[in-house]
KEVOSE-31229 format. One line per 5 residues: their letters; for each residue y, z, x of N, C-alpha, C. Coordinates in Angstrom, 1 decimal, padded with zeros to 4 digits. Example, Ala and Ser with C-alpha at 12.3 -4.5 7.8 and 13.67 -1.06 7.14 Angstrom:
BEGIN
AS> -005.7/007.8/013.2/-004.5/007.8/012.3/-003.3/007.8/013.2  -002.2/007.1/012.8/-001.1/007.1/013.7/000.0/007.9/012.9
This chain:
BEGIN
XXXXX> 252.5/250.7/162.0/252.4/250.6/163.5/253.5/251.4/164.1  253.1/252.3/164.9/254.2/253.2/165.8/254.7/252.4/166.8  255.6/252.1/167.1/256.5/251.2/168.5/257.6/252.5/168.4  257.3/252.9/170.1/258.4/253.3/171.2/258.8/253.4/172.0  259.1/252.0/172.2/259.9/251.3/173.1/261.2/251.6/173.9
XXXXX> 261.7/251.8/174.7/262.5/251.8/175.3/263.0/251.0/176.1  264.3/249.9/175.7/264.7/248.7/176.4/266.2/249.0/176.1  266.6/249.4/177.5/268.1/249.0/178.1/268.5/247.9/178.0  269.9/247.7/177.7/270.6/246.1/177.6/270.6/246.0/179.2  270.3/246.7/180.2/270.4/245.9/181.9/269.3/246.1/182.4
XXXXX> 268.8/245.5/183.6/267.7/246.0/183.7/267.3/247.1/185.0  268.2/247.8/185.4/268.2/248.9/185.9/267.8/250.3/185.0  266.9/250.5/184.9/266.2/251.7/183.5/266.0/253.2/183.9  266.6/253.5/185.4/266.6/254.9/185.9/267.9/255.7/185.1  268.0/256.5/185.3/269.0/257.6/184.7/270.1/257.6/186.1
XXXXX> 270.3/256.7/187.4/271.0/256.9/188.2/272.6/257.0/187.7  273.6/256.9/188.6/274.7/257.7/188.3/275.3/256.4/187.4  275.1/255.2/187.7/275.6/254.1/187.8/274.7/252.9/187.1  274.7/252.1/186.2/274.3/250.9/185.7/275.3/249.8/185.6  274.1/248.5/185.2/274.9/247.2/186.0/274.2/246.4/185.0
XXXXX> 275.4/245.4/184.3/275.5/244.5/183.7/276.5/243.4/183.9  275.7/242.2/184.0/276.8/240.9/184.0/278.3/240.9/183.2  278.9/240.6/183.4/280.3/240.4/182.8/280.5/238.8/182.6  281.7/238.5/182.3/281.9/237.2/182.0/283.3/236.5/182.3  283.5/235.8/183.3/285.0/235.4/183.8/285.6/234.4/182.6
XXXXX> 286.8/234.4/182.5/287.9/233.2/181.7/286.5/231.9/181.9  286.7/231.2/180.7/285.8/230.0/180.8/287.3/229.2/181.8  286.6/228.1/182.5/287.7/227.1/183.2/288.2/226.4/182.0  289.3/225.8/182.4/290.6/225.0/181.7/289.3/223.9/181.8  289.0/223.4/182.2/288.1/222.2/181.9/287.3/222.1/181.1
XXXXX> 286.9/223.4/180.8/285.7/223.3/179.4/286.6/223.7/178.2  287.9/223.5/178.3/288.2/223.7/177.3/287.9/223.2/175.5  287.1/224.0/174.6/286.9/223.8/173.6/284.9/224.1/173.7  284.9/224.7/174.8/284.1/225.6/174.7/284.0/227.0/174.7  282.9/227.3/173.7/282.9/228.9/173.4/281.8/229.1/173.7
XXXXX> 281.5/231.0/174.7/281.1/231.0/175.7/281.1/233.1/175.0  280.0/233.0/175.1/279.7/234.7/174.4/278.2/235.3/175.4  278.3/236.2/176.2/277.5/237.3/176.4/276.6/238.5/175.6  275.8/238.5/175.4/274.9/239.1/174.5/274.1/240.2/175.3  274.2/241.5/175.3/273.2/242.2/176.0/272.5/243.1/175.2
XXXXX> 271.1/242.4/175.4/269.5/242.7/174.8/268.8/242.8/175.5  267.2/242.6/175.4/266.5/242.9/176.6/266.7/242.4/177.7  267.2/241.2/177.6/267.8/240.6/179.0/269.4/240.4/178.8  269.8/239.7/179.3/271.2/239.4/178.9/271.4/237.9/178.5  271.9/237.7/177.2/271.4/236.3/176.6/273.0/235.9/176.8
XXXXX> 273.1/234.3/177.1/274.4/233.4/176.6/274.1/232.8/175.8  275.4/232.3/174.8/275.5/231.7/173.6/276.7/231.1/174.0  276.3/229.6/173.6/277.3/228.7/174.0/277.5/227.9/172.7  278.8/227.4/172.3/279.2/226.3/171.0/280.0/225.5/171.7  280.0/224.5/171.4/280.6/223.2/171.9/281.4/222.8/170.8
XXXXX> 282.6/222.6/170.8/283.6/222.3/169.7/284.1/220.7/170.5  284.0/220.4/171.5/284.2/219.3/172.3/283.8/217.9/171.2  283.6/216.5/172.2/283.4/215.5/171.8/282.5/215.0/172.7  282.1/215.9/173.8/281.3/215.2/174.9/280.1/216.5/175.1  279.0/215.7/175.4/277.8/216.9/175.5/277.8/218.0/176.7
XXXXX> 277.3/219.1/176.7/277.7/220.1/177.8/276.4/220.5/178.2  275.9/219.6/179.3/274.6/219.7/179.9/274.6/220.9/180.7  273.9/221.8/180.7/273.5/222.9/181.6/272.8/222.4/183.0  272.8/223.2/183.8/271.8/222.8/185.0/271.5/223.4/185.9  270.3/223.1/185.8/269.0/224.5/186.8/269.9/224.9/188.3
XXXXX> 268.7/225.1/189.0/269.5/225.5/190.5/269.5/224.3/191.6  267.7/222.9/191.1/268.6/221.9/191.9/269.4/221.2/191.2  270.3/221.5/190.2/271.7/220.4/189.6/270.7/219.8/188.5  270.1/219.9/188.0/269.1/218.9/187.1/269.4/219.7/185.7  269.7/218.4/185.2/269.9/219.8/183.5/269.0/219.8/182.9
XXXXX> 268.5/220.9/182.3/267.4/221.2/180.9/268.3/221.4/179.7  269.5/221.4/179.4/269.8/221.4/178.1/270.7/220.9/178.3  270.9/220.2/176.7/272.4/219.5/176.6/272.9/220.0/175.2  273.9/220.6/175.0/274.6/221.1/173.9/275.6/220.1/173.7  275.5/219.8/172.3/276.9/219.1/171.6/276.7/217.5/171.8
XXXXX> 277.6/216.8/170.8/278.6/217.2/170.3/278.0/217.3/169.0  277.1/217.0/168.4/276.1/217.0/167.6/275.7/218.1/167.3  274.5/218.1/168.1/273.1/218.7/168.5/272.9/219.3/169.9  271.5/219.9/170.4/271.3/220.2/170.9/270.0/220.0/171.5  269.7/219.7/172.6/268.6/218.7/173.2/267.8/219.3/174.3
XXXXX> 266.6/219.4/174.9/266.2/220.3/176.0/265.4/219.3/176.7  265.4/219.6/178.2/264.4/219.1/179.1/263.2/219.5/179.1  261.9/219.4/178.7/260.7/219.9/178.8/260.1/219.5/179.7  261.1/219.0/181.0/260.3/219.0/182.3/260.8/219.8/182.9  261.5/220.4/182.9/262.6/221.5/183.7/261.7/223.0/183.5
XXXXX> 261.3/223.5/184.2/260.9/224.8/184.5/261.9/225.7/183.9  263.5/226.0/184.5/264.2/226.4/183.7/264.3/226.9/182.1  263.8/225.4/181.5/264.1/225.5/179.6/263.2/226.5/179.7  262.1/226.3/180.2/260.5/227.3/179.7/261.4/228.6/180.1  261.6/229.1/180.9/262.0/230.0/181.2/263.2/230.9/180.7
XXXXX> 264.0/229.9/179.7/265.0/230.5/179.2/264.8/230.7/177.5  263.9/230.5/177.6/262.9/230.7/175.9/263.0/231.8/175.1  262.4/232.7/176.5/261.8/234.7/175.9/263.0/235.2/176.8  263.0/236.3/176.3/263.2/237.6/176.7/262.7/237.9/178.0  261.1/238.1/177.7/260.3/238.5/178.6/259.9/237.0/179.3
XXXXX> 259.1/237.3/180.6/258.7/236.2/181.5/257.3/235.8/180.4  257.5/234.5/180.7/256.1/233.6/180.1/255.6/233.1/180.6  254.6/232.1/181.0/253.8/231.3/181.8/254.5/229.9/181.4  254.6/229.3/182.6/255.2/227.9/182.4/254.0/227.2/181.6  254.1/225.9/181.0/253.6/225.2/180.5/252.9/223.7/182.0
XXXXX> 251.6/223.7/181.6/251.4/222.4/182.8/252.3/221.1/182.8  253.1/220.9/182.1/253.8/219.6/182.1/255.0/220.0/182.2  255.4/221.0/183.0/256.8/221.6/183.0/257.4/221.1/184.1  257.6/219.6/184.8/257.9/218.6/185.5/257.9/217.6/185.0  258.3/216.6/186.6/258.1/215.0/186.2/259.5/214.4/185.4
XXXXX> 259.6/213.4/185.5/260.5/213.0/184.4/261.0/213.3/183.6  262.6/213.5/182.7/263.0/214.1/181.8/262.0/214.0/180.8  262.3/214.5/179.9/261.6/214.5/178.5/262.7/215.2/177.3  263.4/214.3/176.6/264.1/215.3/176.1/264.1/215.5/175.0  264.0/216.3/174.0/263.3/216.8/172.6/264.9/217.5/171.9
XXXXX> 264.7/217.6/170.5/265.8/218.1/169.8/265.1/219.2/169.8  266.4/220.1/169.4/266.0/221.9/169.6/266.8/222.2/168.3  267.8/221.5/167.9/269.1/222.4/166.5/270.4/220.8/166.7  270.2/221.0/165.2/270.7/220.4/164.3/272.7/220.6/164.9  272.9/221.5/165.3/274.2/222.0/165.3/274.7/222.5/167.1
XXXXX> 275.5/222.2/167.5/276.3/222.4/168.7/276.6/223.7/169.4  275.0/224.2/168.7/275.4/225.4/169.1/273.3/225.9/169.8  273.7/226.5/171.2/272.8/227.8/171.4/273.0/228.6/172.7  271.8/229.7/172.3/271.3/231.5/173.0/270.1/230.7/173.8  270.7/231.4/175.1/269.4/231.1/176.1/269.0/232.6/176.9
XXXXX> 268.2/232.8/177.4/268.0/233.8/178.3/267.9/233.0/179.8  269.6/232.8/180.1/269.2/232.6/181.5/269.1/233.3/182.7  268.1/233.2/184.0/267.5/233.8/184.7/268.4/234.4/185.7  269.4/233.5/185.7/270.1/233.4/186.8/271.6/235.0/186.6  271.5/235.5/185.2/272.3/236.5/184.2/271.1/237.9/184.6
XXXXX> 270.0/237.9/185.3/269.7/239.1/185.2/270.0/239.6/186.6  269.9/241.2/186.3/270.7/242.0/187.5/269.8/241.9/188.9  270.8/241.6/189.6/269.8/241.3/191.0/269.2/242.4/191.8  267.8/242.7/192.1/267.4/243.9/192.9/268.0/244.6/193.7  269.0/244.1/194.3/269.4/244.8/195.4/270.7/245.5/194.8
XXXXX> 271.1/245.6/194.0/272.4/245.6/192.7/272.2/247.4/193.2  271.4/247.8/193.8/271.5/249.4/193.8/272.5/250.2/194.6  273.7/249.9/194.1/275.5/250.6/194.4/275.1/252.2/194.1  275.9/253.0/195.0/276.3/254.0/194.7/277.6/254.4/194.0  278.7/253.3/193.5/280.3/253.2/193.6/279.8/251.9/192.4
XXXXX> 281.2/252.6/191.7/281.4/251.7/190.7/282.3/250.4/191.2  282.0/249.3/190.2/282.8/248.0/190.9/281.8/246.4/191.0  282.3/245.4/191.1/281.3/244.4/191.5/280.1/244.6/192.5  279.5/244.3/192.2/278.4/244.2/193.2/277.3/242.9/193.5  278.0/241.9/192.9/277.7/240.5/192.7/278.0/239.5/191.8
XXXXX> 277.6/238.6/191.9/278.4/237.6/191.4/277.3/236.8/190.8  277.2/235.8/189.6/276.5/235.0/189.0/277.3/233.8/188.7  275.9/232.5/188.8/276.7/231.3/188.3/276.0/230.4/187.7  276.5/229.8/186.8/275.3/228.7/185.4/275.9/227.5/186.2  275.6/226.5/186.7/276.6/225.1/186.3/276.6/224.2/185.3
XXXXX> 277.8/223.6/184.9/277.6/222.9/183.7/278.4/221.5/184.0  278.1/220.6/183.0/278.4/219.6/183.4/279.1/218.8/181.5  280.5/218.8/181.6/281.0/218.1/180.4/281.3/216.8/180.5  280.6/216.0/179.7/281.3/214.7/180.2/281.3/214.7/181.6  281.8/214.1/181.8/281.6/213.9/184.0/281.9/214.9/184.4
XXXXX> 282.1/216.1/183.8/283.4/216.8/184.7/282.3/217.8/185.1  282.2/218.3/186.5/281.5/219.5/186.9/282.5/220.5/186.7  281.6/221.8/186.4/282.3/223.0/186.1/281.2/224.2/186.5  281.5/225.2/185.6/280.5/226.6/186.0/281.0/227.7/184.7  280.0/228.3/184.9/280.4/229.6/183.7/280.0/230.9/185.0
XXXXX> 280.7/231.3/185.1/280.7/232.3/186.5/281.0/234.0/185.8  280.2/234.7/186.4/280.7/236.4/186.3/280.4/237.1/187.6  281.0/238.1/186.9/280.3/239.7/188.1/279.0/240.2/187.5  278.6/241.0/188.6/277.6/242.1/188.2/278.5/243.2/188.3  278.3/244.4/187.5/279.8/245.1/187.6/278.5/246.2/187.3
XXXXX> 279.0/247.6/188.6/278.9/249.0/188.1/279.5/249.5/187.0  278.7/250.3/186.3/280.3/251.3/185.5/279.5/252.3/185.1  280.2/253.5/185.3/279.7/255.0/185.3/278.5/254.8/184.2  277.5/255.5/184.4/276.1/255.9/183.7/276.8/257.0/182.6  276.5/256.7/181.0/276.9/257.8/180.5/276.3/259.4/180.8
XXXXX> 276.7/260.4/180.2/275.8/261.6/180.4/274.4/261.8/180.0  274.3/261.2/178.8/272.8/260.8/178.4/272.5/259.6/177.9  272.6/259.3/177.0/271.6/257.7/176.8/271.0/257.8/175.1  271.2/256.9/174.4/270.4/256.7/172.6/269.4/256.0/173.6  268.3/256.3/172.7/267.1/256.2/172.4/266.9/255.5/171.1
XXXXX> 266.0/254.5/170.9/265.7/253.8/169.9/264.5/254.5/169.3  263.9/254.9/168.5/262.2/255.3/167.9/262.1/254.4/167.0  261.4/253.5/166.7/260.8/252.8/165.1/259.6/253.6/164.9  259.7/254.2/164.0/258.4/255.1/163.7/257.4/253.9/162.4  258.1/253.1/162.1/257.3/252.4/161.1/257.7/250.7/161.0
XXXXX> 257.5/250.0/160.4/257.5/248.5/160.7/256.6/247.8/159.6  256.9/247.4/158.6/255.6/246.8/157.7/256.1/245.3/157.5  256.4/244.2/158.1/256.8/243.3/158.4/255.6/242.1/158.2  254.7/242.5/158.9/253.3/242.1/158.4/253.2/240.5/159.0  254.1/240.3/160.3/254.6/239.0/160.5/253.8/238.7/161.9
XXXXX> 252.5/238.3/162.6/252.0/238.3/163.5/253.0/238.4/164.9  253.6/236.8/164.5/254.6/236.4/165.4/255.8/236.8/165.5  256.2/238.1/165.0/257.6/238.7/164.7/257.2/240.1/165.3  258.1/239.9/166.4/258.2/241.6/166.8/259.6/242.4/166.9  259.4/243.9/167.0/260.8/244.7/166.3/260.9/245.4/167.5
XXXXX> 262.1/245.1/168.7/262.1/246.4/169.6/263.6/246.8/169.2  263.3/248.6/169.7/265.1/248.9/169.7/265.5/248.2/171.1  266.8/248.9/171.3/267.8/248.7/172.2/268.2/249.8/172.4  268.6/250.2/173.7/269.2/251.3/174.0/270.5/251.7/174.6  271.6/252.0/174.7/272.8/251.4/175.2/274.0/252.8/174.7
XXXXX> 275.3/252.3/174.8/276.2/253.0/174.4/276.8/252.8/172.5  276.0/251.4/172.3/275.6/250.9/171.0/274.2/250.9/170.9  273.0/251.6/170.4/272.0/251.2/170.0/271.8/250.3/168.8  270.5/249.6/169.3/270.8/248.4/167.8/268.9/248.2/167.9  268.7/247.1/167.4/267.1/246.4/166.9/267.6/244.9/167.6
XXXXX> 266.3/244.5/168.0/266.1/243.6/168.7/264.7/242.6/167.7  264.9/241.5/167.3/264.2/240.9/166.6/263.4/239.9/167.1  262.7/239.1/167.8/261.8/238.4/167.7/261.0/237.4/167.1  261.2/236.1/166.9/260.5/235.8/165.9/260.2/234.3/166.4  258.8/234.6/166.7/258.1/233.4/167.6/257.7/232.4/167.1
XXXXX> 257.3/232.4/165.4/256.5/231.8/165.1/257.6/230.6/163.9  256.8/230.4/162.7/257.5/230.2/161.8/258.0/230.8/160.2  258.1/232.0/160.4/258.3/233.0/159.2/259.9/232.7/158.8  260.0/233.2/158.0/261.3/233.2/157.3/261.8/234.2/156.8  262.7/235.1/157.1/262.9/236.5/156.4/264.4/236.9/156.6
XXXXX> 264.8/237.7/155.8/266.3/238.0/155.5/266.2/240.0/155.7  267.0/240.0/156.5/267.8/241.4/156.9/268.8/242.0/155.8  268.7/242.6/154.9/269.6/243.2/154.4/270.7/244.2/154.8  271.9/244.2/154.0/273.0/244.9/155.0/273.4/246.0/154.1  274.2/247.5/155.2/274.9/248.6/154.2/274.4/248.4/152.7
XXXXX> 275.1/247.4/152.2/275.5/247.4/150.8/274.8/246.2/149.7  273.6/245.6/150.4/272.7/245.1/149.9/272.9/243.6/150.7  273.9/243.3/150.9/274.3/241.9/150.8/273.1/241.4/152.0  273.2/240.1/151.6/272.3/239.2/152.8/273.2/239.3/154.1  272.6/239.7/155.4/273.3/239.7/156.2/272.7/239.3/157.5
XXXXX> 271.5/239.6/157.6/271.2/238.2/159.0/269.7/237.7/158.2  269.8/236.0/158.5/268.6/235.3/158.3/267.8/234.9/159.4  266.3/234.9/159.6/265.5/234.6/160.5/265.1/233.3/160.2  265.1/232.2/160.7/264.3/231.1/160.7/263.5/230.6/162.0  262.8/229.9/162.0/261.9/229.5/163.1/262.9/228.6/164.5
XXXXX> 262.7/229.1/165.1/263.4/229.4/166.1/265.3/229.0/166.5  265.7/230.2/165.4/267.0/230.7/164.8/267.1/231.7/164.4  268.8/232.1/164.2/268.9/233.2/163.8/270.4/232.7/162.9  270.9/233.1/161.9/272.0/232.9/161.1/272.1/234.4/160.6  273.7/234.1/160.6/274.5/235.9/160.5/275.1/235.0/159.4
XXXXX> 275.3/236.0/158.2/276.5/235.9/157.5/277.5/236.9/157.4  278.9/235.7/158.6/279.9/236.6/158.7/281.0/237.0/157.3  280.5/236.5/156.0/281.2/237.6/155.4/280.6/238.5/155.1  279.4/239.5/155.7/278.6/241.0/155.6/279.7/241.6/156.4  279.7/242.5/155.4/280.5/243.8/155.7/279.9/244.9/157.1
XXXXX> 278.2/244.6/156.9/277.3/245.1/158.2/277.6/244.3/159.1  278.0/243.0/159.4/278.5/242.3/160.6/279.8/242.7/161.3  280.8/243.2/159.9/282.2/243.5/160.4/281.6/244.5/161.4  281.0/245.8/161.5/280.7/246.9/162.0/280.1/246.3/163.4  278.8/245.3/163.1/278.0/245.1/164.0/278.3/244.4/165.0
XXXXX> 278.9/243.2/165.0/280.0/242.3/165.8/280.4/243.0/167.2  280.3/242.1/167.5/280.9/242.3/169.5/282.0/242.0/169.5  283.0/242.9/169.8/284.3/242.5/170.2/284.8/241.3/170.4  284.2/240.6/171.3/284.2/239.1/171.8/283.3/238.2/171.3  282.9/238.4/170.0/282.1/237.6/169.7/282.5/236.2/169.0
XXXXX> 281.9/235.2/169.0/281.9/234.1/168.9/282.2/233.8/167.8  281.5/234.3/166.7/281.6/234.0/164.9/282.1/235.2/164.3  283.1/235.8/164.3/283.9/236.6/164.0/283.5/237.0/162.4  284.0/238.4/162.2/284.0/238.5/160.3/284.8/238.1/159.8  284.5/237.5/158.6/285.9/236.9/158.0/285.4/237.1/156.4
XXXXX> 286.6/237.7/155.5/286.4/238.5/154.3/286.1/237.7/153.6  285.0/237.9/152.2/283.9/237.2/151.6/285.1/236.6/150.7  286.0/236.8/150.3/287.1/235.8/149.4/286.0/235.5/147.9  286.1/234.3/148.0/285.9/233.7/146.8/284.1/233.3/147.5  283.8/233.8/148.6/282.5/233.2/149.2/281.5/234.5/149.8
XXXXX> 280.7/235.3/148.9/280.6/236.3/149.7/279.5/236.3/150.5  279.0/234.5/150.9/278.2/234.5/151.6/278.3/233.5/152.9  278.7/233.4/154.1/279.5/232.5/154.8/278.2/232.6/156.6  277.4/231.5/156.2/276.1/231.2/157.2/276.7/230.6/158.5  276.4/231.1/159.7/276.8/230.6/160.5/275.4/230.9/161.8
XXXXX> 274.9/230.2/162.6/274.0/230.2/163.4/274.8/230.9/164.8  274.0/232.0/164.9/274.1/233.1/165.9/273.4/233.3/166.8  272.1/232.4/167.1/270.8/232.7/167.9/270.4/231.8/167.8  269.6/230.6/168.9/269.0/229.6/168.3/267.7/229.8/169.9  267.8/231.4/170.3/266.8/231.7/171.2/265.1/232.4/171.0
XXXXX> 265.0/231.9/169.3/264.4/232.5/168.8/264.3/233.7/168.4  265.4/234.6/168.9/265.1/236.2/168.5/266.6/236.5/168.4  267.2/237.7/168.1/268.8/238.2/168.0/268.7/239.7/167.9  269.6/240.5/168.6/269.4/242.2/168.8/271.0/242.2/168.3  271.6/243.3/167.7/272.4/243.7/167.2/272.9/245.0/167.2
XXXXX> 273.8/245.5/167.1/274.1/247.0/167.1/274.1/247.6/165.4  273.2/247.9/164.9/273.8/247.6/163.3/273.8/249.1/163.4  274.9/249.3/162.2/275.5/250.6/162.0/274.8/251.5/161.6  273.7/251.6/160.7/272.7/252.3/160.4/272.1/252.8/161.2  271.4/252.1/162.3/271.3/252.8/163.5/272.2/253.8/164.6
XXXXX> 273.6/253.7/164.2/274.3/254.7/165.2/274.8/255.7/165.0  275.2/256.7/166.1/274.8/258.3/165.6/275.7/258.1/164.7  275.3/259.4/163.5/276.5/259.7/162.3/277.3/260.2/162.9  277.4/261.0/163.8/279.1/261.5/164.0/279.8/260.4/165.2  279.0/259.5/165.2/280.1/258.7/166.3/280.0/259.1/167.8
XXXXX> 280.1/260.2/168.2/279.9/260.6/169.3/278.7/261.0/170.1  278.8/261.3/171.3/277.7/261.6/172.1/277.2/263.4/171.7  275.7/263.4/171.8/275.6/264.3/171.2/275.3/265.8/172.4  276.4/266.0/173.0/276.1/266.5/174.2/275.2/266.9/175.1  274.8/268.4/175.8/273.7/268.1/176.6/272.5/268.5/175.8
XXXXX> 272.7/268.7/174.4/271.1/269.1/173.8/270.5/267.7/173.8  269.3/267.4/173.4/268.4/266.5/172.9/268.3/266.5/171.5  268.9/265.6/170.5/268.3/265.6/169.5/268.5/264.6/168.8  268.4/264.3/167.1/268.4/263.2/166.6/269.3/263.3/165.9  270.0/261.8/165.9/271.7/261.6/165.9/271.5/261.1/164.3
XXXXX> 270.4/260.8/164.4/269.9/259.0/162.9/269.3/259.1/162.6  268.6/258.4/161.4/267.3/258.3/160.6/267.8/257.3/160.0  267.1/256.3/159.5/267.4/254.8/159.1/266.4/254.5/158.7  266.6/253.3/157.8/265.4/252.4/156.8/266.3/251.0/156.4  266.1/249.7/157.0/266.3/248.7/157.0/265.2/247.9/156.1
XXXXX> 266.0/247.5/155.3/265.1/246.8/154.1/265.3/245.3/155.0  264.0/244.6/154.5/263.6/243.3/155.1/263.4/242.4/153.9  263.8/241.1/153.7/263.2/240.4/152.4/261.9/239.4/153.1  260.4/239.4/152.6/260.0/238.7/153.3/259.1/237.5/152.1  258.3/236.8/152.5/257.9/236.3/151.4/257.0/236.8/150.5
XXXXX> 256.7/238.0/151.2/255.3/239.2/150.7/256.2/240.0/149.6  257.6/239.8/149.7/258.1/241.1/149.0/259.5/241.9/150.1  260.1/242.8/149.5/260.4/243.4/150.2/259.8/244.6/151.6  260.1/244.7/152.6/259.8/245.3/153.7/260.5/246.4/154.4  260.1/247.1/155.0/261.0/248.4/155.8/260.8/248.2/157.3
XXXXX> 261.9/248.5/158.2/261.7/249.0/159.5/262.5/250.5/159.6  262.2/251.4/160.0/262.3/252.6/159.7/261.9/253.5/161.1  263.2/254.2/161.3/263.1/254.8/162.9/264.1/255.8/162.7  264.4/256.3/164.1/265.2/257.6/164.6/266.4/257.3/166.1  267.4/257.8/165.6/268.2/257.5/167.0/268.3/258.7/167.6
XXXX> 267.5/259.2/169.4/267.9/260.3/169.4/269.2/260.1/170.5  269.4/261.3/171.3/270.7/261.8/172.0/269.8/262.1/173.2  269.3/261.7/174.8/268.8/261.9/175.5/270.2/262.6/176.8  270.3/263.6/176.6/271.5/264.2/177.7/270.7/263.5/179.4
């Protein structure tokens, strides 16, 4: 199956001078012992861990929470319009019982999750000529009694000269409910999907197991040497050297899907490939599935 796709980490997709992505302010002194990570994929996902002792209930826009993270677990409102909506990537159809009375259901075993919240995508009017804020975003959260907020900007910042392009020219995954998009960005990466209940392992550089798909999860093992590379600056589950353990599972996504920058994908010389057009990459990501081993197989080009 050919997919090519084209999905910017923001969602301004013109070639204008200027693009706009959320940022992320100091978490408050109040939530201290919470960790608090930005993710930009097709939308812009948060990933929240609760290290606390008290649960850290999120909350819609009228103050009503659809999730509660920690200290445990992780719990959702299935009457909240919100949860439904912070599911996909993409927009979905609410569910008929997506009101009424709480309803609250276990979602993960662990004090940790990735949402796509609504309130994180770039607002229409965000169309600045000038680099700089151009708005402001706000989650509320509630710890233990304490009201709080996870707050950012919407921030301009110069449009590069051209732009990576993602191609998957091939995909044998064979997974109904599993879909493969690139990402496009100043890091290009793959964007994973996985709606249903399959189970499949990402191989890394050098063979090692390095990200696991479960039904609606995602687990990185940060002793992969493809994580050290792939990892976000500020990311939440850091690499840490395989020692005496060269396999170290830690839940990274619990929004059903997870997009990455993996190195295989980025240009070989590192740099922008000036004003020609051409291809920077060629790549073949082995997949472990229950069928056997698998390929996803594509091209990074250099769009001046």
């Amino acid at each position: 199956m050919l997919l090519a796709l084209l999905c910017l980490p923001v969602a301004a997709a013109d070639r204008s001078e200027y693009t706009v992505r959320p940022n992320l302010d100091p978490v408050p002194a109040s939530l201290d012992g919470i960790l608090v990570e930005l993710r930009q994929t097709v939308h812009p996902q948060i990933t929240v861990f609760n290290l606390t002792n008290d649960p850290l209930l999120i909350l819609d826009n009228e103050g009503e929470p659809f999730l509660s993270i920690g200290p445990q677990d992780v719990k959702a409102n299935y009457a909240r319009p919100a949860f439904h909506l912070s599911r996909y990537a993409d927009d979905q159809p609410l569910p008929n019982n997506a009101h009424g009375p709480a309803r609250w259901h276990p979602m993960n075993e662990a004090p940790t999750w990735g949402w796509f919240d609504t309130r994180l995508r770039v607002p229409e009017a965000a169309g600045s000529s000038s680099a700089g804020p151009v708005g402001r975003w706000s989650i509320p959260v509630q710890l233990g009694n304490t009201r709080a907020a996870l707050t950012g900007d919407f921030v301009h910042t110069p449009a590069p000269d051209g732009l990576y392009e993602v191609i998957i020219d091939k995909q044998s995954l064979d997974m109904e409910a599993v879909t493969v998009h690139p990402m496009a960005g100043p890091r290009p990466g793959l964007f994973i999907h996985n709606r249903g209940n399959d189970k499949f392992t990402v191989d890394g550089l050098n063979g090692e197991k390095f990200l696991r798909f479960l039904p609606s999860k995602a687990i990185v093992n940060s002793a992969s040497r493809t994580w050290k590379q792939a990892a976000p600056v500020d990311t939440v589950v850091p690499y840490r050297a395989p020692d005496d353990k060269p396999e170290r599972w830690t839940i990274i996504s619990t929004a059903g899907g997870f997009g990455w920058a993996d190195p295989r994908v980025q240009p070989s010389s590192g740099k922008p490939g000036g004003q020609v057009e051409k291809t920077v990459a060629t790549w073949r990501i082995p997949v472990n599935t229950n069928q056997g081993v698998r390929y996803i197989e594509g091209r990074t080009l250099w769009r001046p």
